[in-house]
N, C-alpha and C positions, 0 to 999 in steps of 0.2 A: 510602611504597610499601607495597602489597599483599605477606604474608608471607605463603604458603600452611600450614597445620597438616598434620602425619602425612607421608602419603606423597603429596600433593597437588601440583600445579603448577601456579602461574601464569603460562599461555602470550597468545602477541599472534600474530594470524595475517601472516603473511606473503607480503607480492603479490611475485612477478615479474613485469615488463613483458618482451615479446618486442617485437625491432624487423624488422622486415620491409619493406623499401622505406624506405618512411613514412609507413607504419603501425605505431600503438604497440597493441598486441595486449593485455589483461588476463583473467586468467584468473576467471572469472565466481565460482567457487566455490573456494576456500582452499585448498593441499594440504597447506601446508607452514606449521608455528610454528614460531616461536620461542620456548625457554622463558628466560622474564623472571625468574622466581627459584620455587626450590624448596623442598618443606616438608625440614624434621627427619630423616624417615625414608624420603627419596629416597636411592636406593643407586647407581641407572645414568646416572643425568641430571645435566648440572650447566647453571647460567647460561649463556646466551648457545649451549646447541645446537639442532636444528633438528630439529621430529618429527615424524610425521606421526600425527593422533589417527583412533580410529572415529571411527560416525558419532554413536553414543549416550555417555551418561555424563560429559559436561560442561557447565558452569554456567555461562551469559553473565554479564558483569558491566562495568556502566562505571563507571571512576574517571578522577577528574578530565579527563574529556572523552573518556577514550580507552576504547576496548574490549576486554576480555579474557575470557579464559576460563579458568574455574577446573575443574584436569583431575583424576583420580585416576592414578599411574603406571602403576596398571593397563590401563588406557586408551589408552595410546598403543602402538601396531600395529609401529613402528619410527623409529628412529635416522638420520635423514641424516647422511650424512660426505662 
């Protein structure tokens, strides 16, 4: 796995499906990560919470098939609970 350095984090975006009738609804643009694992010098964030980033200051990245985004803590706007 991807270890982010400093105060960085490696986030994975996260879909919600909405079900309506039957219709499966997907939200065309990402609102919501999840953070996959954090650098060293993360203080507010841990594994497995849920955040929502701006739109600037993070790094695509694919590993092993999959795609992520490598963020600064500064970066992320707010904390889902």
């Amino acid at each position: 796995m991807l270890l982010p350095l400093g105060k960085r984090l490696l986030v994975k975006a996260y879909k919600e499906t909405k079900k309506q009738s039957v219709l499966i609804l997907d939200d065309p643009e990402p609102w919501k990560y999840q953070v996959i694992e954090v650098g060293d010098e993360v203080k507010k964030l841990v594994k497995d919470d849920f955040v929502v980033l701006g739109s600037y200051g993070s790094m695509p990245i694919t590993y092993q098939n999959e795609k992520y985004l490598i963020v600064e803590e500064a970066h992320v706007l707010a904390k889902v609970t």
